[in-house]
C-alpha positions in Angstrom: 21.3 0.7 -5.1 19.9 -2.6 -3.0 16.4 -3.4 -4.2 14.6 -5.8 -2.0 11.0 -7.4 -2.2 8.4 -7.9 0.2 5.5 -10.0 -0.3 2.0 -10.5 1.7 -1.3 -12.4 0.7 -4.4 -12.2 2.5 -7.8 -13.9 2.3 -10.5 -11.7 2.4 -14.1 -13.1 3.8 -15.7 -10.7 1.0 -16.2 -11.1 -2.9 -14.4 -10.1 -5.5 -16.1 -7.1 -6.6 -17.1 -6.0 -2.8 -13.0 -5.8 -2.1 -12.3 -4.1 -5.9 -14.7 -1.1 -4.7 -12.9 -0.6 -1.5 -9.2 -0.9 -2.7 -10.1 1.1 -5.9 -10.7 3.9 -3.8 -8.5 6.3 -2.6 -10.1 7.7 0.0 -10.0 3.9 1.9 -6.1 3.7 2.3 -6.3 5.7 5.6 -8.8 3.2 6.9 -5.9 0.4 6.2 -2.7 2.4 7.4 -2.0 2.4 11.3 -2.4 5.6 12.8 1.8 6.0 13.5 2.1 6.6 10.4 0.2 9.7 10.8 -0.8 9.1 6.8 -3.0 12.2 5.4 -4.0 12.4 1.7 -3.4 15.9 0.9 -4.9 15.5 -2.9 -7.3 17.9 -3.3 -10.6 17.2 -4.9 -9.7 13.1 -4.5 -11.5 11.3 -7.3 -13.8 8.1 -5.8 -11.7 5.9 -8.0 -8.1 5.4 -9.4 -7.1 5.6 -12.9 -4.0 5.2 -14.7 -2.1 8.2 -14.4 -3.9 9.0 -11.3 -1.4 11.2 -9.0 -2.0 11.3 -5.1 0.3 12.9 -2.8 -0.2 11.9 1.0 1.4 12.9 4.2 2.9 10.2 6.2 5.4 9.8 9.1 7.6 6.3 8.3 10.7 7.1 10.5 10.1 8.8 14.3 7.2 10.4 13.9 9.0 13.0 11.1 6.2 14.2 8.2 7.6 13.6 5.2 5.6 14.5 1.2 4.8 11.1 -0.3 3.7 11.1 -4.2 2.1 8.0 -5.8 1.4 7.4 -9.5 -1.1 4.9 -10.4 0.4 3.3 -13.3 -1.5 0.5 -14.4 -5.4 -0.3 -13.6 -7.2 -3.5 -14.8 -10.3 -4.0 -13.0 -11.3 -6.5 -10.7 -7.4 -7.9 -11.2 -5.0 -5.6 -9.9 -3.7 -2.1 -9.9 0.0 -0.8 -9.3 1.3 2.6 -7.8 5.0 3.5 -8.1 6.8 6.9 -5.7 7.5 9.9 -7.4 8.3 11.7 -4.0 8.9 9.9 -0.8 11.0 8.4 1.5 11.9 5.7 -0.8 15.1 5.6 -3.1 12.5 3.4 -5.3 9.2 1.9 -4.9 6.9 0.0 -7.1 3.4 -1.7 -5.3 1.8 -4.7 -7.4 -1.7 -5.1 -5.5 -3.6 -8.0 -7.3 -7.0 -9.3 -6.0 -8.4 -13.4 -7.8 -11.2 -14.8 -6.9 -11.5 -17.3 -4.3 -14.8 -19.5 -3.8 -17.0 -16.5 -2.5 -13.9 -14.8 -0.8 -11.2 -12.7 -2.6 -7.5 -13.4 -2.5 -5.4 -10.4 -1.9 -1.5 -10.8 -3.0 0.7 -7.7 -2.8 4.3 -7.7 -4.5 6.6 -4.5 -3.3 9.4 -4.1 -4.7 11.6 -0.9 -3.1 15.0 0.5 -2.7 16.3 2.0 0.6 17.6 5.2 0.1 21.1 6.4 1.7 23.3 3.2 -0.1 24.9 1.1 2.3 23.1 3.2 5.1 19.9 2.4 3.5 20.8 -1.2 3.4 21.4 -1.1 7.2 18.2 0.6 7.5 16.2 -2.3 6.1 17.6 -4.6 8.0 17.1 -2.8 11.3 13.5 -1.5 10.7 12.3 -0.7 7.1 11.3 -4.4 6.7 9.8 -5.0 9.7 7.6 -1.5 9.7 6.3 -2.7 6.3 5.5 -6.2 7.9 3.9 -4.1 10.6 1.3 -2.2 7.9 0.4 -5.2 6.4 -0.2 -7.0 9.9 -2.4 -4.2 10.8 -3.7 -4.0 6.7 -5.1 -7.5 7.7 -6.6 -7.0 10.9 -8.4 -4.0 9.6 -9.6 -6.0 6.6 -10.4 -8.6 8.9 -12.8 -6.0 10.8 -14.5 -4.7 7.8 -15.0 -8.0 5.8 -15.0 -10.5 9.0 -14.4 -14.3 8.6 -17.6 -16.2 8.1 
């Protein structure tokens, strides 16, 4: 299995604790994912913020517009620092998303470290190469410009 990493940072024009509340809640991630992805939370009863063990399952159409089940588990929490989520169910072979959040001046650094296996083998391998990467720069690219929106530079 090919594991490959993909890495973003952003600087957000907000502080610390302003972009912790927002991140830290579920119910935000749509607000941050571009609409082809056609991402739903389908969690019923969606708590206003994650926890370890937290499990939220989510609609979402990676790959020509087909509606796939996607289950997340939040595995670690620490505050105002960072938070990870790992796939039980989805479209990956593996996934594991490292989202950590510093201080910077009155502003928040955002650095995001996901690591993911294609599924498929050698097929999955191709399929990285051809598109997985580049849709994930996409989300991010749009992640930022949506951030951008809400918290806008100063």
């Amino acid at each position: 299995m090919a594991t490959y990493q993909f890495k973003r940072e952003q600087l957000v024009y907000a502080p610390l604790e302003v972009v912790w509340d927002f991140i830290s809640s579920p119910a935000n991630l749509k607000e941050i994912t571009p609409d082809h992805m056609g991402f739903d939370i389908t969690t019923p009863d969606l708590p206003s913020k994650m926890y370890p063990g937290m499990i939220i399952s989510y609609k979402v159409s990676p790959i020509l517009g087909i509606k796939m089940n996607w289950v997340t588990e939040i595995k670690n929490v620490e505050e105002h620092a960072f938070f990870v989520d790992e796939e039980r169910v989805g479209p990956y072979a593996m996934w594991h998303h490292q989202h950590h959040i510093e201080r910077q001046g009155d502003h928040t650094l955002m650095h995001d470290i996901i690591t993911y296996a294609p599924p498929f083998g050698w097929l999955g391998r191709i399929a990285n190469w051809l598109f997985i990467r580049k849709n994930l720069q996409q989300i991010f690219d749009y992640r930022k410009t949506a951030l951008e929106k809400r918290y806008p530079p100063v």
